[in-house]
N, C-alpha and C positions, 0 to 999 in steps of 0.2 A: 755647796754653792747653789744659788736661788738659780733656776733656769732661766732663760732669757724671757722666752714668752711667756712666763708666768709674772712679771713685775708690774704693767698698768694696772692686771687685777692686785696686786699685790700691796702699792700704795693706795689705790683707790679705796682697800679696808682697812690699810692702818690710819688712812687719813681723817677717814668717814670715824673708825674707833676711835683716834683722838679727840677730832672734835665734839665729839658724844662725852666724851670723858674731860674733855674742859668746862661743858655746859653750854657749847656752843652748837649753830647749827649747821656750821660751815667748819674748814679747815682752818676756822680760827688762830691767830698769836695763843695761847695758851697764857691764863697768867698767873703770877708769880706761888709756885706751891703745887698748881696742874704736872695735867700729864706733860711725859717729856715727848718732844719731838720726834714720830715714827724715825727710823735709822732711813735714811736714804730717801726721805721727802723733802728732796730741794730740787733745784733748776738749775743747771739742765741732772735729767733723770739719770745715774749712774749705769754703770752697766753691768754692776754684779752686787745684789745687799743682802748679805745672809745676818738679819737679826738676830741678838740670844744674849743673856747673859745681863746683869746692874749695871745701869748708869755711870758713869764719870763723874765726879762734880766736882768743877771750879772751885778752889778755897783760896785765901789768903796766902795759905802753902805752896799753890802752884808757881812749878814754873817752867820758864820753857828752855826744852834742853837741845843743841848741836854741838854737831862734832867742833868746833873750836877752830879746826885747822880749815875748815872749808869755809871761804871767805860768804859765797852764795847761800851756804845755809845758816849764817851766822845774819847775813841781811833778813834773810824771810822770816827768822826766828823773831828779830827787831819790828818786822813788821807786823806780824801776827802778835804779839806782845801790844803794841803799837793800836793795832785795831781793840783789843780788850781790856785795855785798862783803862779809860774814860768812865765808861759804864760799869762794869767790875768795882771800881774800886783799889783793885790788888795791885799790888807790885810788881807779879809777873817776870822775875828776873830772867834773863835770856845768859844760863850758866854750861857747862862743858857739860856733853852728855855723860861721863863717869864724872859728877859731881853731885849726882843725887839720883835718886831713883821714883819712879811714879810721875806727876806730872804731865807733861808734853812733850815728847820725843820726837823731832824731826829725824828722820834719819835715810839719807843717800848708801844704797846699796848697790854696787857695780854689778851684783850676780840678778841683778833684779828684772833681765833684757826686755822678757815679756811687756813691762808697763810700758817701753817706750820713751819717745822724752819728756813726754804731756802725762801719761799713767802716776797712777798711786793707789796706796793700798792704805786704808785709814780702820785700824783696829782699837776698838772702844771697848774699856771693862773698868769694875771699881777701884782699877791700880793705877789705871792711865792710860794713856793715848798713844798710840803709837803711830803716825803720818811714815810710810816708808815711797820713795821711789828712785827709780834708778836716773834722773836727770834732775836738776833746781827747779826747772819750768813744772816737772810734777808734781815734788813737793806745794810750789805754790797754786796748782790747780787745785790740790786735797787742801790746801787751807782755806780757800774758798767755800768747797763741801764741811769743812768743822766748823765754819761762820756759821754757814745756813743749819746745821742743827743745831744751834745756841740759840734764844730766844730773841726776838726781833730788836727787844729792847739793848740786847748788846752794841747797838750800833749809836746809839747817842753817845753824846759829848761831853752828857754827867753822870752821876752816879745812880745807879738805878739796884729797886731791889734784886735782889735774886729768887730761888737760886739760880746755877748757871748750870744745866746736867745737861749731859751727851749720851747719848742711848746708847745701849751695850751692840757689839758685835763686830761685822766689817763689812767695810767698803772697799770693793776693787773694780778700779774702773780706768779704763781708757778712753780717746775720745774716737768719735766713730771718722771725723774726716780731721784731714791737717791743715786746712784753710779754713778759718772762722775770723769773718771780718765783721767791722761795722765802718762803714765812711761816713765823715763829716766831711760838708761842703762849705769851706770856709770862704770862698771868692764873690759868691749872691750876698753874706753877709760875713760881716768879721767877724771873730770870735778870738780872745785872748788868749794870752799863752793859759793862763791862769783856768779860763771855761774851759780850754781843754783836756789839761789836765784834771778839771775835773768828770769829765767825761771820759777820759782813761780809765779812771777809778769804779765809775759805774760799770765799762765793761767786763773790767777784773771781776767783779761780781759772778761774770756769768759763763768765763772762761775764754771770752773773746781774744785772740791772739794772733791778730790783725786791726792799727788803724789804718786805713786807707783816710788821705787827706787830700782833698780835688780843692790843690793851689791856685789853680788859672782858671779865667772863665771871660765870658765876654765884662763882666760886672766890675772883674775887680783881680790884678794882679798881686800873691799872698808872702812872694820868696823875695830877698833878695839878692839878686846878680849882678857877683862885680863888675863884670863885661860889657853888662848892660844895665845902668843904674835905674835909667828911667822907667823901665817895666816897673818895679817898684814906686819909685817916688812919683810918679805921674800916672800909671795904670792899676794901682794900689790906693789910689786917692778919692778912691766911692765907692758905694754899693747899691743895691736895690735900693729905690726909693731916690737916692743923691744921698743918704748918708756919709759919713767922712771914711769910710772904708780902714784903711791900716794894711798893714804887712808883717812880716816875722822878722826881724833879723837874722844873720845867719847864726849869731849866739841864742836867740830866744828859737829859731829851727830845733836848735842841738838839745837843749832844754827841752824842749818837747821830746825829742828822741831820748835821752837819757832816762825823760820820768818811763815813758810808756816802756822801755827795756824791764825798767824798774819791775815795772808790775806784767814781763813776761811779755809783751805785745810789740809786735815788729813794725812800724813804720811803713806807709807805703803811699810815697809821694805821686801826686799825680799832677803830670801837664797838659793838659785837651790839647791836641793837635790834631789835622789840621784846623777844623770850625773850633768852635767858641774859642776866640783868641781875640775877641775887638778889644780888651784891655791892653795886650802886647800890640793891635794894627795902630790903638788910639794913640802908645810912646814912643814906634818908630815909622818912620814916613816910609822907609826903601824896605819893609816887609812886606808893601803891599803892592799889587801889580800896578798898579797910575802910580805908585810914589809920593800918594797923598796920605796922610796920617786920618784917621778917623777920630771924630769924636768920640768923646769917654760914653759908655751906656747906662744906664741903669734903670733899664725895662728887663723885662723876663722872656722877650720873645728869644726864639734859639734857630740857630739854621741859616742865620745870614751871614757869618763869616768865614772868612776862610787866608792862612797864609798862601804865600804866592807861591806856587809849586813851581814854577819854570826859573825862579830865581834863586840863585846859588846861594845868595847872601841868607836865603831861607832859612839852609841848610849850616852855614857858618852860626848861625843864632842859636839851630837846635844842638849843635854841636855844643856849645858852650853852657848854655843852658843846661843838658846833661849832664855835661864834666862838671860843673860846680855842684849841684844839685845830689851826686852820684858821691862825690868826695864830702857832703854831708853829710847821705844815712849807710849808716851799715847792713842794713838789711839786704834781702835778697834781690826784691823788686824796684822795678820803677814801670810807673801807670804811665800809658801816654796817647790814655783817652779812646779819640778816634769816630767817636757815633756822633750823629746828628751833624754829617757834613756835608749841608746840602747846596750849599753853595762850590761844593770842587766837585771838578766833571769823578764817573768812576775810574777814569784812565789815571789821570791824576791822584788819585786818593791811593790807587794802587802804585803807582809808581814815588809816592810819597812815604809810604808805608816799606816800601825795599829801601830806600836811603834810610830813614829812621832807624828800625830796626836794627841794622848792625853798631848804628853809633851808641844804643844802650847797650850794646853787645862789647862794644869795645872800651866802657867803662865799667866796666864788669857785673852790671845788671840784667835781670831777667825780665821780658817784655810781659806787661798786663795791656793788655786795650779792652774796650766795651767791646761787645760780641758782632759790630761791623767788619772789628780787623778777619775775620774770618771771611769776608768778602774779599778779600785780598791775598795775599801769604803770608800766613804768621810762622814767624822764624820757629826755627826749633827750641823746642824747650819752654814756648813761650804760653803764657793763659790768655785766655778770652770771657772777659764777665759777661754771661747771660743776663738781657736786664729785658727779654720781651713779655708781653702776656698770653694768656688763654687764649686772644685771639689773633696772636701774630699767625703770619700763613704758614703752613706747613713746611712751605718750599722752605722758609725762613728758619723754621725750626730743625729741619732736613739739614741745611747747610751748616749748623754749628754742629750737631750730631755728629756730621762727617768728617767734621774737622777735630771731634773730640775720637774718636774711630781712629784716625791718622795720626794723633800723637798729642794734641793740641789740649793742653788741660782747662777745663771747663768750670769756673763760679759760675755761682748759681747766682742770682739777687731778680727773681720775675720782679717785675714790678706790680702786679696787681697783685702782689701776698709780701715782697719785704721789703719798699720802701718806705721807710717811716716816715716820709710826708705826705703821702695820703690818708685822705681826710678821714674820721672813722666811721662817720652815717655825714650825711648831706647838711647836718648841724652842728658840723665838728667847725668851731671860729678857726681855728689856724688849717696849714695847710693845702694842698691841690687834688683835686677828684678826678685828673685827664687817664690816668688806669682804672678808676672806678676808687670806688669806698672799700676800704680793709678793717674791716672791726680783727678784731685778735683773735677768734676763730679761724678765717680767712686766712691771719697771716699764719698761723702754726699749723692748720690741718690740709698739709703734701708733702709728698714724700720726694726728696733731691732724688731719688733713684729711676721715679717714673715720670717727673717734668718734662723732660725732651724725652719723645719715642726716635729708640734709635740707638741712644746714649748710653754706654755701661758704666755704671757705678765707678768702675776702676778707673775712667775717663773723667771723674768730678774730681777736681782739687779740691772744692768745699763750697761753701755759702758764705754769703756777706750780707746785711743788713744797711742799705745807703739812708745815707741822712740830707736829703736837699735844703735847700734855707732859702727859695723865693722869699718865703713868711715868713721867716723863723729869724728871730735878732736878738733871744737873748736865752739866757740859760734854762728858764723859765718855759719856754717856746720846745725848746729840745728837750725837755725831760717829760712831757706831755707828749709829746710824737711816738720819741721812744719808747714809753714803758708805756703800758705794758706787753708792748709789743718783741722789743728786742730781744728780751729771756725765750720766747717762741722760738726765733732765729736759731739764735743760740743752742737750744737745743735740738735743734732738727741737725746742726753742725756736730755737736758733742756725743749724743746717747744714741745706744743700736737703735736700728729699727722695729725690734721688737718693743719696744719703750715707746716708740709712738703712740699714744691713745689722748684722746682730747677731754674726756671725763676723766683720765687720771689727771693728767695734766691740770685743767682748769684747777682741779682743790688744790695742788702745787701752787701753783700759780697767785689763788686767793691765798694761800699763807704768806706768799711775799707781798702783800699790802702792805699791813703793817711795818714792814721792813725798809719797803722804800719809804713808808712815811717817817720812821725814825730818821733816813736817812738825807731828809730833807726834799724827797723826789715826789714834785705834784701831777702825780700818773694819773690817768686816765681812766678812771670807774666804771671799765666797760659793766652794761649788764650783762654779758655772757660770761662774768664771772661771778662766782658766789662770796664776796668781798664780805670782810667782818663787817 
């Protein structure tokens, strides 16, 4: 097994050797007849690559094999099939694993504990592939890792030459944290069932297994509640700019849930309370302390709303609001905001914060807030996303530590290294520069472990990646912010921290150009990377 510290240096000379032996002068696509793709030069960096031994190649003959009886690995099998035949060419049949031998092996092993539910072990030679892990969600992270060693060109939608080879040896790897988000802010601007899901599928890419999705906002209400119809049809009816805004239904909700399950990613609803809520104070009159309904907004100033804390009926809203919402996803969490509420006194915001809390409790959800709720009491069991920067105050960063010390599980997402709407120099058209500028050095080089002084490691649930949308209104807009930024994320979530290095990285990084440009994704050509 390759030692841990020895792997930045490790890809950085298979990377550098490949591109030399493509003819390139970067970590180049390689094309069609070149060298094969180093074993374990993808994103995020694996955590164990011991190379050796001939290549794989795709032929006509392959195909992919499961067990039959296990419904989960009979899907991924489908889908992996799914992802290579466009570009292949091949048939790829998706047959019982005793019905042939060679090929692509998925295979779920119960003795396998080690990997975890996220692990997998992906062993490559001239007979075939063998993908083993002891949970489905493993399997489909290692299908992730056997994309990225395929050539860039497997990801289009026709047939492309080959060949298709997989470098010899194995991959065993787990991920370094269990929280690895990216949130999309659907409520500044809408986005369809449809952009979202395709924005699932981009994070699938990179192991992300968390969406966080921020429903409510002052701009624009995203769910619909049958309790209270008009947050929807009246607080759902703009967005930034006056746009005509939109909403999900609760069948196009489940639809989203479904796909992202699909591809391994848990759902993670979010309702800002108390502030950014002018979309719910604009559809009902008696949320707000006068009784007066507010007009709809659609500016981007934040910090002027607030629900009415001394009114009960406050609490009958959040109630229901919950219950529905809760009896939508299945996942573990529900987000419910919490920051930039400067319009409620602190008494208030705390003593709102202890009603709330147990009503997610009592639908059997786990509390996320922005890292405010930490000024308060965060229920047990509950997380708090870290979103300050470099220069929030100590005291500030003293008081989430403490809270992570105490029990309180701690995301990561500073804002001045990973939100993907800041701008990436002072010329970037889209986007906001109020954290400063993040080129993609910026956002990949710190380590989760020494962000808060104070904070232990076993106190980080993980990192997230937020996606704000003041600017951002179409699909176009988000894959420019995101990439190439999010894969950074990503792996500072996924790979030990011996795998951190930013020269290795960067050639990683340049080999997935080409890939997202197959894949239709108009990333962001930072110059700090060495891009074909």
């Amino acid at each position: 097994m390759t030692p841990r510290r020895t792997l930045p240096l490790l890809f950085s000379s298979l990377l550098l050797a490949g591109a030399a032996l493509s003819g390139s002068g970067s970590a180049a696509e390689p094309a069609a007849g070149a060298a094969v793709r180093p074993l374990g030069a993808v994103v995020p960096a694996p955590a164990s690559v011991t190379p050796g031994g001939e290549p794989y190649t795709l032929g006509r003959g392959t195909a992919v094999r499961v067990d039959s009886a296990d419904r989960e690995s009979r899907a991924i099998g489908r889908y992996l099939a799914g992802l290579l035949r466009p570009a292949t060419g091949y048939p790829l049949p998706v047959v019982d694993d005793d019905a042939a031998r060679g090929g692509i092996l998925l295979r779920l092993d119960p003795r396998a504990t080690g990997l975890g539910d996220e692990g997998y072990e992906l062993r490559s030679g001239p007979g075939g592939i063998t993908l083993t892990a002891h949970a489905p969600a493993g399997l489909f992270r290692g299908v992730q890792t056997l994309r990225q060693q395929l050539p860039a060109a497997v990801e289009r939608r026709t047939v492309q030459s080959g060949p298709w080879r997989i470098a010899g040896g194995t991959v065993t790897d787990t991920p370094r944290f269990a929280y690895r988000g990216a949130m999309l802010d659907v409520s500044r601007h809408f986005f369809t069932v449809d952009q979202v899901k395709r924005y699932i599928d981009q994070l699938a890419l990179y192991k992300i297994n968390k969406l966080h999705l921020h429903l409510s906002d002052d701009q624009g209400w995203r769910i619909a509640v049958d309790s209270w119809p008009r947050l929807a049809a009246h607080g759902g009816s703009t967005q930034v700019g006056g746009g005509p805004g939109g909403f999900y239904s609760k069948d196009d909700y489940r639809e989203i849930v479904r796909y992202a399950a699909s591809r391994y990613q848990e759902v993670v609803p979010e309702i800002d309370m108390p502030g950014h809520t002018n979309a719910a104070l604009a559809s009902y009159a008696e949320l707000n302390c006068d009784g007066v309904a507010r007009p709809l907004y659609t500016g981007t100033e934040v910090g002027f709303s607030s629900l009415c804390v001394p009114k009960e009926v406050t609490y009958d809203f959040v109630d229901d609001v919950v219950r529905e919402l809760a009896a939508l996803t299945p996942g573990r969490y529900l987000h419910i905001g919490g920051d930039e509420a400067h319009s409620t006194s602190h008494a208030d915001y705390a003593a709102f914060m202890d009603r709330v809390q147990p009503v997610v409790a009592k639908y059997g959800k786990t509390v996320i807030g922005w890292h405010q709720l930490t000024g308060a009491r965060p229920a047990p069991g509950a997380l708090a996303q870290y979103w300050g920067l470099d220069r929030t105050s100590a005291a500030e960063k003293e008081r989430v530590a403490a809270a992570g010390r105490a029990g309180t599980g701690i995301v990561l997402s500073p804002a001045d290294r990973a939100y993907l709407d800041m701008k990436y120099t002072k010329d970037t058209p889209l986007g906001l520069s109020w954290a400063g500028y993040v080129e993609v050095r910026r956002s990949y080089d710190w380590d989760p472990a020494t962000l808060l002084p104070g904070l232990p490691e076993t106190a980080i649930a993980g990192v997230e990646a937020p996606l704000w949308t003041e600017t951002l209104s179409e699909s176009a807009h988000l894959d420019r912010m995101a990439f190439p930024r999010l894969p950074g994320i990503a792996e500072l979530g996924w790979s030990p921290a011996a795998a951190h290095d930013w020269e290795s990285y960067r050639l990683r990084l340049a080999a997935q150009g080409p890939r997202l440009s197959a894949l239709g994704v108009d990333f962001h050509r930072s110059p700090q990377v060495p891009w074909e």
